[in-house]
C-alpha positions as CSV (number, residue, x, y, z in Angstrom):
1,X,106.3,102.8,87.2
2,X,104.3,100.3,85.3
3,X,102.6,101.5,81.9
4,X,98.9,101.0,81.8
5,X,98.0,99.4,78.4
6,X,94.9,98.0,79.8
7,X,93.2,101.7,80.8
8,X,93.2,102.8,76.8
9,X,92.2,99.2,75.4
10,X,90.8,96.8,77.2
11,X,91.1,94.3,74.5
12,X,94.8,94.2,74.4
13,X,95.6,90.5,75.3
14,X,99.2,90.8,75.0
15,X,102.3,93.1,74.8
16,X,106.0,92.7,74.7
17,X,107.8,94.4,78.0
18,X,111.0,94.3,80.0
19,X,111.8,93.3,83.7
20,X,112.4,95.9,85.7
21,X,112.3,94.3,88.9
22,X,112.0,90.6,90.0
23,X,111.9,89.9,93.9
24,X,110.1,87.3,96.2
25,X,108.2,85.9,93.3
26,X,106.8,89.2,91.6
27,X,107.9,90.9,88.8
28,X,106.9,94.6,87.5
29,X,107.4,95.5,84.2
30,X,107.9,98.6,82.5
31,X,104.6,98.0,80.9
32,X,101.6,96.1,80.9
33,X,98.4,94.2,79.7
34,X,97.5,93.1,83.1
35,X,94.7,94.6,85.5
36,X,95.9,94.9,89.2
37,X,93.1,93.9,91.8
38,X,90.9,97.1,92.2
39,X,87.7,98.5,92.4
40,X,86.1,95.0,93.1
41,X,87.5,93.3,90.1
42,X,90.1,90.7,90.3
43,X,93.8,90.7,89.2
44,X,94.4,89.5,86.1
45,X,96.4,85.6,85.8
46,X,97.9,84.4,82.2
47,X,101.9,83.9,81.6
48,X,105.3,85.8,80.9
49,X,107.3,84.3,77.8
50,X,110.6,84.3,78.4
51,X,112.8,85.0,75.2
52,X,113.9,81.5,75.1
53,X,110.4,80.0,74.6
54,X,110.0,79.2,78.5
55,X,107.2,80.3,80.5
56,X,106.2,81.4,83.7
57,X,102.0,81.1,85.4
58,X,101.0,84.6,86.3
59,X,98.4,83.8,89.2
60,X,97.5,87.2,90.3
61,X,98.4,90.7,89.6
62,X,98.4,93.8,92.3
63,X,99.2,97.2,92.9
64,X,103.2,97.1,94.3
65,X,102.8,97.9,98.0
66,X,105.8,100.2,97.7
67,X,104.6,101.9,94.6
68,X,107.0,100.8,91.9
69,X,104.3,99.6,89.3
70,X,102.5,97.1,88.8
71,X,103.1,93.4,90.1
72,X,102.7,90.3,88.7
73,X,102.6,87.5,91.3
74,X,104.1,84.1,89.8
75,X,103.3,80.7,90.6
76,X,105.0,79.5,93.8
77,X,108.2,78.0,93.0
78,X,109.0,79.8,89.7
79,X,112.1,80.5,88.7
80,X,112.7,84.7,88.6
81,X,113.7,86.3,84.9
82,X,116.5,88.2,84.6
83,X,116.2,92.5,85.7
84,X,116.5,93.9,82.0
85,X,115.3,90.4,80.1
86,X,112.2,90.8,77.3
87,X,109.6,88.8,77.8
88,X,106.1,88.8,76.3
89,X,102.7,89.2,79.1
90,X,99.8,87.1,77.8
91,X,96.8,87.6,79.8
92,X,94.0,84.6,80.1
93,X,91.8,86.6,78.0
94,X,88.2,84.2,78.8
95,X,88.8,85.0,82.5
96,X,89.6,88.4,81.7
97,X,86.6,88.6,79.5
98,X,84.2,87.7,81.7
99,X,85.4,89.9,84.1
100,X,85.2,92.9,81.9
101,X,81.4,91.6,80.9
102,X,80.2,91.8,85.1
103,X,81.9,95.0,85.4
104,X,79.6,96.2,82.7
105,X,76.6,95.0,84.0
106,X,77.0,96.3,87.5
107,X,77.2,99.3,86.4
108,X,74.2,99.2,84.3
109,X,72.5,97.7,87.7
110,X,73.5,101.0,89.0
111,X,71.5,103.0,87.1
112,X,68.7,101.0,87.9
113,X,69.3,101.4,92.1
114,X,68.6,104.9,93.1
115,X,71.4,104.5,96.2
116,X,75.4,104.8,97.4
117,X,77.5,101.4,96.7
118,X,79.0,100.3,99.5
119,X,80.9,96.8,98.4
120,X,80.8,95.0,96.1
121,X,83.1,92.3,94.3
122,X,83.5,90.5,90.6
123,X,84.2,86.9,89.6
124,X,83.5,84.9,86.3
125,X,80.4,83.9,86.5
126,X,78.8,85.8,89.6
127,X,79.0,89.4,91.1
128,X,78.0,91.3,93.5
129,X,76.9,95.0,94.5
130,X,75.5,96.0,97.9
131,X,73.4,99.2,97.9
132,X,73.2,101.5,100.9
133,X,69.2,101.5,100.8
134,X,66.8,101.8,104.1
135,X,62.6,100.5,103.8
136,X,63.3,99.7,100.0
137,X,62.0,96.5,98.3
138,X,64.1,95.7,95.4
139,X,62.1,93.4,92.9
140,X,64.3,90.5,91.4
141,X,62.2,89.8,88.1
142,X,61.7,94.1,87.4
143,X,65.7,94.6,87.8
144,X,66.2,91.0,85.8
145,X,64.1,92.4,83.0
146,X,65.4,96.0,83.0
147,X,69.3,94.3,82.8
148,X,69.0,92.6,80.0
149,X,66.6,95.6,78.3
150,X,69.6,97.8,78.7
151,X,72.4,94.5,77.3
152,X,70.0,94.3,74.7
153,X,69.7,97.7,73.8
154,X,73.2,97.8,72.5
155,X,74.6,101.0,74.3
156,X,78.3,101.9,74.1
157,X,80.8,102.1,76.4
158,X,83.8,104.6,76.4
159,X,86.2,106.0,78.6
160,X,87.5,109.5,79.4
161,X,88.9,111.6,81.9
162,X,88.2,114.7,83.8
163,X,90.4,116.8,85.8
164,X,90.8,115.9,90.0
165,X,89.0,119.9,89.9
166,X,86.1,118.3,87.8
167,X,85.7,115.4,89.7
168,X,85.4,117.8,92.7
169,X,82.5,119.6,91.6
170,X,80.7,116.5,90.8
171,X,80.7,114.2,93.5
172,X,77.3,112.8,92.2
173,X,80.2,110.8,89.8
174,X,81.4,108.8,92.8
175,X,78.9,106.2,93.4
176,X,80.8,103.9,95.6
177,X,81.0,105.4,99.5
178,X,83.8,103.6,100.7
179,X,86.2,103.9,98.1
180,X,87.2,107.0,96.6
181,X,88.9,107.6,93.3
182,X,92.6,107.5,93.7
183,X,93.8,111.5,93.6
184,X,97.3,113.0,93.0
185,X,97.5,112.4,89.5
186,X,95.7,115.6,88.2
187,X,92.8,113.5,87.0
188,X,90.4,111.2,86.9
189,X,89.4,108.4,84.6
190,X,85.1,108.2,83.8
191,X,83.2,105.1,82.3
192,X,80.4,106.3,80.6
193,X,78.1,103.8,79.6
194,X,75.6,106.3,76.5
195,X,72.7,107.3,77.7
196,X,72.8,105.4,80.8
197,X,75.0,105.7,83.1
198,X,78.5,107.8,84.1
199,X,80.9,107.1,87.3
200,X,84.4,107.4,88.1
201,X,86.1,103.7,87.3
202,X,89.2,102.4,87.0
203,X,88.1,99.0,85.6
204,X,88.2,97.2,82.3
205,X,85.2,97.6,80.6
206,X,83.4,96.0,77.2
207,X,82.8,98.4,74.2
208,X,79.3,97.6,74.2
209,X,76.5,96.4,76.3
210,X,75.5,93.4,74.0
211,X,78.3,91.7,74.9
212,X,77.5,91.2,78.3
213,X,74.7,88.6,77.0
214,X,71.8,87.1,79.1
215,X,72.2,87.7,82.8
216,X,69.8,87.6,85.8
217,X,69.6,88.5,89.4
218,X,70.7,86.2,92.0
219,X,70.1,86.7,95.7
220,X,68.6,89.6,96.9
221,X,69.9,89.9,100.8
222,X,69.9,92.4,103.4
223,X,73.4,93.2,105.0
224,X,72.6,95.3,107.7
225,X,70.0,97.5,108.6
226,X,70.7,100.3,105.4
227,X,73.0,97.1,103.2
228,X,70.8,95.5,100.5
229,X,73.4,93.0,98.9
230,X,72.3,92.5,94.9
231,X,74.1,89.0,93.1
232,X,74.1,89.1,89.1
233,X,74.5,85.9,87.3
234,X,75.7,85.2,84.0
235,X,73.7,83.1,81.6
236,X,76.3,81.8,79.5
């Protein structure tokens, strides 16, 4: 299994690792900086330097389908390192960045939308969450204003965990419907955003709300007769 660098720091750009496996042009590594696409947010691209100086693209990064860590998907055509060889994961940190600035956000935009995520997905410069709401009017300019009240406001952002017990007993936690927290590991990681907002997440977060900058709200559309589909847009 694939060590996790990226669930206690966030801000790690880099790490030195080893190869354990390298087949059909992914490679897991006995740990990582890299974020697996999850929880709407995107795998994380960047590059592997081998120890003679070469490099490889990382264009995506996923859960293993057989469970074996971590994989990092390489460019098509790339040469596979060596099982055992050290090589040193560098993440593009201004994708990852930006990610980790929308995550943020939508999570204040929950606390602002009194109802059950259904979907929702993240991407540099736009993201979306889609609310399970019926006969609600959801006013862009009020939740534009109240976003950047709470970015501006300077909150931070921390994570902890709670036992799978825990996390039973407080379902309210779980604000997505579709997707549940994964279970079997005896517990459960929490983003708590002070004062604001608190829900089970497995994403990669900022350490404070300022850093999300200016943002507004996009589209406001109805999926369906209960979906309300919210778009957030960054300003810069």
């Amino acid at each position: 299994m694939t060590i996790e660098l990226f669930r206690e720091d966030s801000y790690l750009k880099q790490c030195h690792a080893t190869v354990q496996i390298a087949e059909d042009q992914l490679v897991i590594l006995d740990q990582t900086v890299f974020y697996p696409m999850g929880g709407g947010q995107p795998g994380d691209s960047g590059t592997l330097i081998l120890e003679d100086g070469s490099e490889l693209r990382i264009v995506d990064t996923r859960k293993d389908a057989d469970e074996r860590g971590i994989a990092h998907v390489l460019e098509e055509g790339s040469a596979l390192p060596a099982a055992g060889s050290a090589v040193t994961a560098v993440i593009d940190w201004d994708r990852r960045y930006r990610h980790m600035r929308m995550h943020s956000c939508l999570h204040l935009l929950c606390s602002l939308i009194d109802g059950g995520v259904t979907g929702g997905a993240i991407s540099e410069t736009k993201s979306r969450l889609d609310f399970d709401l019926q006969d609600t009017t959801l006013d862009k300019q009020f939740l534009t204003n109240e976003l950047n009240r709470l970015v501006a406001e300077d909150h931070p952002l921390w994570a902890r965990w709670v036992t799978e017990a825990e996390m039973e007993s407080q379902q309210e936690l779980v604000r997505t419907m579709s997707v549940k927290p994964p279970a079997g590991e005896g517990r459960v990681r929490l983003m708590e955003v002070a004062g604001v907002d608190l829900q089970a997440c497995g994403g990669t977060h900022v350490s404070r709300t300022s850093e999300i900058g200016a943002v507004q709200i996009g589209k406001i559309e109805n999926k369906g007769r209960h979906n309300r589909r919210v778009n957030v847009l960054l300003q810069e």
